[in-house]
C-alpha positions in Angstrom: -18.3 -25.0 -19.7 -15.6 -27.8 -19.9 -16.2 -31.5 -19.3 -14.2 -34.7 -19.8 -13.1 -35.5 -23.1 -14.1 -39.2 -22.9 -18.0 -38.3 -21.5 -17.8 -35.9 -24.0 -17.7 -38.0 -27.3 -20.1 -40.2 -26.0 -22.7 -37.4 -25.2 -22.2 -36.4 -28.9 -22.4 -39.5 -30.7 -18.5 -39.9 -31.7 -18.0 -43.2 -29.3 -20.8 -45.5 -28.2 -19.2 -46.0 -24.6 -17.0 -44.3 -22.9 -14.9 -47.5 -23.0 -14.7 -47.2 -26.5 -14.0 -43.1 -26.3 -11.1 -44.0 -24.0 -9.2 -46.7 -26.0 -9.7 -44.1 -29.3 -8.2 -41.2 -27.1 -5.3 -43.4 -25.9 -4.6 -45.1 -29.3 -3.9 -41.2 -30.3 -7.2 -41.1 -33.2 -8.7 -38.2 -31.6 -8.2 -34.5 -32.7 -9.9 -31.7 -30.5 -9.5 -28.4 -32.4 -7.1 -30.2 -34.7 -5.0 -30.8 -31.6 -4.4 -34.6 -30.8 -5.4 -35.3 -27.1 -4.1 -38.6 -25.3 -5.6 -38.3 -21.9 -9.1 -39.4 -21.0 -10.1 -37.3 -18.4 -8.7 -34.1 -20.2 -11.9 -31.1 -20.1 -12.9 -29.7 -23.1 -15.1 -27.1 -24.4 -18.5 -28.9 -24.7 -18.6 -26.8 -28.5 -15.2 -28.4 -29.6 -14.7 -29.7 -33.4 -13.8 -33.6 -32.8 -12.2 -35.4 -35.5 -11.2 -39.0 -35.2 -8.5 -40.4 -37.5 -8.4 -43.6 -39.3 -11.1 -46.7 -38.9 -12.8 -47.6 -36.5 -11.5 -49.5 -33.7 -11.9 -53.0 -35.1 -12.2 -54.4 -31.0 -14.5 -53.2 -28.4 -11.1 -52.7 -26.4 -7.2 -51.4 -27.3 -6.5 -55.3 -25.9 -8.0 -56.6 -29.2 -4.9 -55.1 -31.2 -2.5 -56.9 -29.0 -3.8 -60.4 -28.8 -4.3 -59.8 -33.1 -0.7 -59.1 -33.2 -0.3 -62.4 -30.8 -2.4 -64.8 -33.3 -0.9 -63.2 -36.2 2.9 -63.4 -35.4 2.5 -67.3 -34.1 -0.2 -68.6 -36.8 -2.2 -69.0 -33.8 -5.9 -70.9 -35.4 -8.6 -69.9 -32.9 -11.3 -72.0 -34.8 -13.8 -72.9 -32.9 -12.1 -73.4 -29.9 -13.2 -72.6 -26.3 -11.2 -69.9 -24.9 -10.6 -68.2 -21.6 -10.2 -64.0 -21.4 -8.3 -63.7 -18.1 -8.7 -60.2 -16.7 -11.2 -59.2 -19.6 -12.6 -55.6 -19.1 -14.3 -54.0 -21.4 -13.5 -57.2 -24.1 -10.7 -56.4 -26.3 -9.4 -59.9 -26.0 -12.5 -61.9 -25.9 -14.0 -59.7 -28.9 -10.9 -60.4 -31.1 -11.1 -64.4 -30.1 -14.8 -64.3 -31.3 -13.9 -62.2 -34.4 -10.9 -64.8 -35.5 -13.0 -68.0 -34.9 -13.2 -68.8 -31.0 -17.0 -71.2 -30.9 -17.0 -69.8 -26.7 -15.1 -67.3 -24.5 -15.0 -67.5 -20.5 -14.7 -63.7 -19.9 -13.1 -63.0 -16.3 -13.2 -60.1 -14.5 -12.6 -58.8 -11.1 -15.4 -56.0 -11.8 -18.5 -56.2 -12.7 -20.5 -54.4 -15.7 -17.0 -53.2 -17.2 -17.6 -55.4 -20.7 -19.4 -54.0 -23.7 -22.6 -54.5 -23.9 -22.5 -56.6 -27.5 -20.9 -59.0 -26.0 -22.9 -59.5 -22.7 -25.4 -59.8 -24.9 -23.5 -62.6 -27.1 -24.5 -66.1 -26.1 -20.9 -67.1 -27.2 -19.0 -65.3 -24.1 -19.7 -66.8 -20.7 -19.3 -64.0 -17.8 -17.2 -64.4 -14.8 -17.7 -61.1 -12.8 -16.4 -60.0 -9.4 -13.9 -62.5 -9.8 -10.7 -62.2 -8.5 -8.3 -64.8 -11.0 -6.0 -64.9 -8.5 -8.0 -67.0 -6.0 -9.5 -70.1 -8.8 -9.1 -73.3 -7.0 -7.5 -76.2 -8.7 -9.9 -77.4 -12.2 -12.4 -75.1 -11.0 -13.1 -73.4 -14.4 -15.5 -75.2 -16.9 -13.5 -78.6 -18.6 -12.1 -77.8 -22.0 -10.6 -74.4 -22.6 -7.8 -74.9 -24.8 -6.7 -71.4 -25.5 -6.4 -68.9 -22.9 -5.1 -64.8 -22.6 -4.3 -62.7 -20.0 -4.3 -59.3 -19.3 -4.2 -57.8 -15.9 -3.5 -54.7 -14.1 -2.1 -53.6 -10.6 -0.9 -56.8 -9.8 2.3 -59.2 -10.6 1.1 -61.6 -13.7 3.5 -63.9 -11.8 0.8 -64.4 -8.9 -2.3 -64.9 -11.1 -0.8 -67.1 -13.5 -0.3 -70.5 -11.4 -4.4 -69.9 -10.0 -4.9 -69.6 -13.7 -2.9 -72.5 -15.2 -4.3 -74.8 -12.3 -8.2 -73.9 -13.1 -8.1 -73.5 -16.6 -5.2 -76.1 -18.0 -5.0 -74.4 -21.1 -2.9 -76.0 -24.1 -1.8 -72.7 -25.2 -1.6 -69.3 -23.6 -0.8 -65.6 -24.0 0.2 -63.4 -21.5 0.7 -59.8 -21.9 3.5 -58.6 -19.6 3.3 -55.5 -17.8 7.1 -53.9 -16.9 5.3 -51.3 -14.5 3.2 -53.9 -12.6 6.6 -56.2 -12.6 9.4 -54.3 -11.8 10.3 -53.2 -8.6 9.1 -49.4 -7.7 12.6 -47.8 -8.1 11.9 -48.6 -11.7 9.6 -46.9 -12.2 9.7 -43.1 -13.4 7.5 -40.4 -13.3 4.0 -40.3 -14.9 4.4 -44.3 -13.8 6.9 -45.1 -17.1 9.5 -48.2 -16.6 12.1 -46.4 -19.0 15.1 -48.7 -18.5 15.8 -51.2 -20.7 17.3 -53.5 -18.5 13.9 -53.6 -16.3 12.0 -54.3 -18.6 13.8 -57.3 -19.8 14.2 -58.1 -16.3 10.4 -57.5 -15.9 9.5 -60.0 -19.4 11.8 -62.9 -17.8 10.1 -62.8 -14.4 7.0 -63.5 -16.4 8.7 -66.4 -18.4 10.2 -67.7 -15.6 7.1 -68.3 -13.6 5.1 -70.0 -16.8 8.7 -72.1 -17.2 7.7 -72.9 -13.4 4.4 -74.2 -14.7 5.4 -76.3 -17.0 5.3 -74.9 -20.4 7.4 -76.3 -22.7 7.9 -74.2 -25.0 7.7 -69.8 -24.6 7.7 -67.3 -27.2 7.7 -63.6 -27.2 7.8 -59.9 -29.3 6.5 -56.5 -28.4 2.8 -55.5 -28.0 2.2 -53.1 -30.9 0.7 -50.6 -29.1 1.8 -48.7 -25.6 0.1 -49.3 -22.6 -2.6 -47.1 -21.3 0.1 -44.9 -19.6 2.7 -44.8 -22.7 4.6 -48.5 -21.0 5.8 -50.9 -23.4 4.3 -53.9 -22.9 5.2 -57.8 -24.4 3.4 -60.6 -25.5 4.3 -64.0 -24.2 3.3 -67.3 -26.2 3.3 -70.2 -24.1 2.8 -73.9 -25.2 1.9 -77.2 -22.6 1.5 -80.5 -23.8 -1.4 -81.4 -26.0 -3.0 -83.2 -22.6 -2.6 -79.4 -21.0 -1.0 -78.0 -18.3 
């Protein structure tokens, strides 16, 4: 009898969500019969020898390597600063902000009971569920936030980011850009890959355009570390407004 790989390890004790079993299987750390499996949803024999390689995950989410890679290449000081998670999931972002010195997180999500349960249960991270970033009216987010990330899927970051910028006025901000969820669909290949260099550059400066648009003064950027979920480069945009915010 086969079932999915990422039930699988949770059933037996190798992940403690299937969250967590997913980002493990993705980041390429788990071996099945000594064979490495990348997909999720794969079956497997319920007797199969699991090996994992490496640590630990060090985030509750894969999106806790990327904003690391964020605050490390730009010296970016998260101490004790209130922070906003834009399209937060399971909490790789908002887990690495707590880890590296955030005092609060603002965790939003269009979904509900997607984010690990450690930090649900952290008084630190403030839960916005079932809601859609996209739609925050003007200062409607709590006063204060000086740092905020975004990650989101399915969607242009280009049409979440003004709702975003407007409720949160965030001094400083990183956005991970998506080239599938920016370039056009002739772009993209099979298995949902943007392979073409020039569309993903093309895809990166839609994304800086639109925070140019919103007034930040000052944009930097390098590649995310790590591959998106289906194997996409993705990039990390730094973004700086006035100290007053956006």
């Amino acid at each position: 009898m086969k079932e999915r790989l990422d039930k699988l390890m949770v059933s037996r004790g190798y992940a403690p969500s299937r969250e967590r079993a997913q980002a493990l299987i993705l980041a390429g750390r788990v071996l099945v019969n000594e064979q490495k499996i990348e997909k999720p949803g794969s079956p497997v024999a319920a007797d199969a020898v699991f090996r994992l390689l490496g640590d630990d995950l060090r985030y509750v989410g894969r999106g806790g390597l990327k904003l690391e890679a964020a605050l490390a290449e730009w010296k970016i000081d998260l101490s004790g600063l209130f922070c906003a998670d834009i399209g937060a999931s399971t909490g790789g972002f908002t887990d690495c902000m707590l880890q590296h010195g955030a005092a609060r997180v603002l965790a939003i999500d269009t979904g509900y009971g997607q984010i690990a349960q450690k930090l649900r249960d952290d008084p630190r991270v403030q839960l916005m569920e079932r809601t859609n970033a996209r739609h925050l009216a003007p200062d409607s987010l709590p006063p204060g936030i000086t740092f905020a990330a975004m990650d989101v899927s399915f969607i242009s970051a280009t049409l979440v980011l003004p709702a975003v910028v407007a409720a949160a006025r965030p001094e400083r901000m990183v956005v991970l850009a998506k080239p599938q969820f920016e370039a056009g669909r002739q772009h993209i290949g099979k298995g949902g890959i943007v392979r073409s260099p020039e569309a993903q550059r093309a895809a990166v400066e839609r994304v800086r355009s639109c925070l140019m648009e919103l007034g930040a003064g000052s944009i930097q950027e390098r590649e995310s570390p790590i591959l998106g979920a289906e194997g996409n480069r993705e990039f990390l945009l730094y973004a700086i407004w006035k100290a007053t915010g956006a």
